[in-house]
C-alpha positions in Angstrom: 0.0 0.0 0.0 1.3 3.6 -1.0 1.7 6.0 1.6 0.5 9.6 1.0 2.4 12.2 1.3 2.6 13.9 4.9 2.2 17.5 5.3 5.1 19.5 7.0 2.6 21.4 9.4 1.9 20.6 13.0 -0.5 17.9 13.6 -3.0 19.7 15.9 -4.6 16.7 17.3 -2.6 16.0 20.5 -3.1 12.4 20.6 -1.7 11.8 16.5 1.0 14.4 18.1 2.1 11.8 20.7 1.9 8.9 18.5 3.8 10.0 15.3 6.3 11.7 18.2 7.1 8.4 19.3 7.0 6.3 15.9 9.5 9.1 14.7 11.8 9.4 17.4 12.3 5.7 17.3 12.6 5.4 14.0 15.2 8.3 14.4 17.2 6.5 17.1 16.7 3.5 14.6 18.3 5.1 11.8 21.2 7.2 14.1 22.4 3.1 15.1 22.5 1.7 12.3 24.6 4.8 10.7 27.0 3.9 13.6 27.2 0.1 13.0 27.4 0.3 8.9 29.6 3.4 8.8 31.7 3.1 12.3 30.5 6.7 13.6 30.2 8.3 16.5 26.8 9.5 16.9 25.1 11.4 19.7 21.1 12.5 19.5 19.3 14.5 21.8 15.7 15.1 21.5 13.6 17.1 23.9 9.7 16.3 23.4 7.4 18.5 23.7 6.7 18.6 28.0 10.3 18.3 28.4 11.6 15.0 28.6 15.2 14.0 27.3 15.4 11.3 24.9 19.3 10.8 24.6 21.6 8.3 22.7 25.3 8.0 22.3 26.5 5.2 19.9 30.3 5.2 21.3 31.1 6.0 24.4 28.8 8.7 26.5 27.2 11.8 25.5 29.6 13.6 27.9 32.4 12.2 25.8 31.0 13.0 22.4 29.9 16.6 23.8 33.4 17.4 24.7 34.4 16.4 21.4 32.9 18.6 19.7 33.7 21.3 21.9 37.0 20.7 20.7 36.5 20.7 17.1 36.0 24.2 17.0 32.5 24.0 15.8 31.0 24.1 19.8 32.0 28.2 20.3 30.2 30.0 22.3 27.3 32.0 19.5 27.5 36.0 19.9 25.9 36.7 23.4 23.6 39.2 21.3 22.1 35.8 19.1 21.6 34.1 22.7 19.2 36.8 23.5 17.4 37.6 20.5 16.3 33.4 19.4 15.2 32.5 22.3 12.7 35.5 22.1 11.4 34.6 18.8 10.9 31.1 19.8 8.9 32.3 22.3 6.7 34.6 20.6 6.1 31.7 18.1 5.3 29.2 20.6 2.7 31.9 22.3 1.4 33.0 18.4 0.8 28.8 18.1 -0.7 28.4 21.4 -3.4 31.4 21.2 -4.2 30.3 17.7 -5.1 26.6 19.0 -6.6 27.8 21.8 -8.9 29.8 20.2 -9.8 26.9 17.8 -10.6 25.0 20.5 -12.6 27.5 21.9 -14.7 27.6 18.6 -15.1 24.0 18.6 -16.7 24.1 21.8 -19.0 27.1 21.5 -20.1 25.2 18.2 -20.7 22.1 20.1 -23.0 23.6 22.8 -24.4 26.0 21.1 -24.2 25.2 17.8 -23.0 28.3 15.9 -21.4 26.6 13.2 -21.8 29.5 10.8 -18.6 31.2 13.1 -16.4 28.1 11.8 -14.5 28.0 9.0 -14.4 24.7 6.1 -11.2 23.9 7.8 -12.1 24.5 11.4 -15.8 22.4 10.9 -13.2 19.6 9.0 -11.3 19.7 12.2 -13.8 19.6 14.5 -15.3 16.5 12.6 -11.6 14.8 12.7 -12.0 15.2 16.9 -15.3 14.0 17.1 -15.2 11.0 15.0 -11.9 9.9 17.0 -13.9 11.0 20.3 -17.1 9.0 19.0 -14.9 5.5 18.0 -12.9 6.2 22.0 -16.5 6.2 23.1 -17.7 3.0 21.2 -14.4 1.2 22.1 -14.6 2.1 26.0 -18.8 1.0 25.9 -17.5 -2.1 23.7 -14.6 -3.3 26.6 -17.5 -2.6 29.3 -20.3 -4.5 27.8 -17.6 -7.2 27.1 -16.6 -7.3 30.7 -19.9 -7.5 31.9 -21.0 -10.3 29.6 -17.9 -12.4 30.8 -19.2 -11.9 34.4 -22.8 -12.9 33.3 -21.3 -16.2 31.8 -19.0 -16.9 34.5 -22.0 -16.5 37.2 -24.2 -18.6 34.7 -21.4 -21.6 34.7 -21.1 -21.4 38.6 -25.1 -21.9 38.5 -24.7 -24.8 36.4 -21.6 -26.6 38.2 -23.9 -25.9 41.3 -27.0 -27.2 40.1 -25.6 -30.2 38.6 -22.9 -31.5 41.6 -26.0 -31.1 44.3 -28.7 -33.5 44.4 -31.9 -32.1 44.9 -33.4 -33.0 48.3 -37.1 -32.7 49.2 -38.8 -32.9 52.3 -41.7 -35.1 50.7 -41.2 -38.7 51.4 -42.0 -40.3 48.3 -40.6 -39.9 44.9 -41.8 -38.1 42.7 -42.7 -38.8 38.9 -43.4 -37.8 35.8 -44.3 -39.2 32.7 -42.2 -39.2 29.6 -44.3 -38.8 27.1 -45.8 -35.5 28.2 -42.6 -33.7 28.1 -41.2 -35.3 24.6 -40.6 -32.8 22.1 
């Protein structure tokens, strides 16, 4: 099967976020080893995701070891103390500019959804909306689905003890003669 091709854009649907965050980083990690194995390199990966954890790998050695390294190649100087100041400004900015604009489309979606002013929305934003609630709906149907499932193996379970039970214990009667009952009434 032919895989389309992907968009370079944030996904804005946290949970494909997560997902393709950690199908790429392993793949990446994949890919950084087997450079080291095939071409006998020294590779050293860092990757911060997005709430801050360190994903970290070092192919030879430690990440201390290849950090120094490259200190000493000449390549790890210090940038101008007036580039320190101004990037990390603009990567700021951008990350607010990206968080007000998903905020307020999540804010649209759930005026829409409770009171239904879908004439506000956009064709993207109502497209986007529909992405979150069909993954919402099938989350729904799946967590209903392992209930219901769960409950019907209790049901059957109970209904086996019943029959274990009634079958092991003879039936005992306080009447002291037997009592019968013609076949041929009860024949099918």
């Amino acid at each position: 099967m032919a895989r389309g091709k992907v968009q370079m854009k944030r996904i804005e649907n946290s949970v494909h976020r997560q997902v393709t965050f950690c199908k790429r980083r392993s793949g990446l990690l994949k890919k950084a080893k087997e450079l080291s194995v095939l071409c006998d390199a020294e590779i050293g990966v860092f990757i911060f995701s997005a709430h801050g954890k360190l994903y970290e790998l070092a192919t030879k050695g430690t990440m201390q070891g290849l950090i120094e390294r490259y200190m000493k190649s000449g390549r790890g100087t210090q940038p101008e103390p007036a580039a320190i100041e101004t990037q990390p400004d603009m990567d700021v900015k951008e990350e607010i500019n990206m968080l007000k604009q998903e905020i307020e489309i999540l804010q649209k979606e759930l005026r829409y959804m409770f009171g239904g002013r879908a004439a506000e929305m956009t064709l993207d934003e109502l497209i986007e909306l529909e992405k979150h609630l069909e993954i919402w709906i099938y989350q729904i149907r799946s967590t209903k689905m392992d209930i219901m499932f769960k409950e019907i193996q209790q049901l059957r379970n109970k209904v086996e003890e019943n029959i274990v039970i009634t079958n092991s214990a003879p039936i005992t009667t306080n009447i002291p003669y037997p009592l019968t009952i013609q076949n041929e009434i009860f024949q099918y």
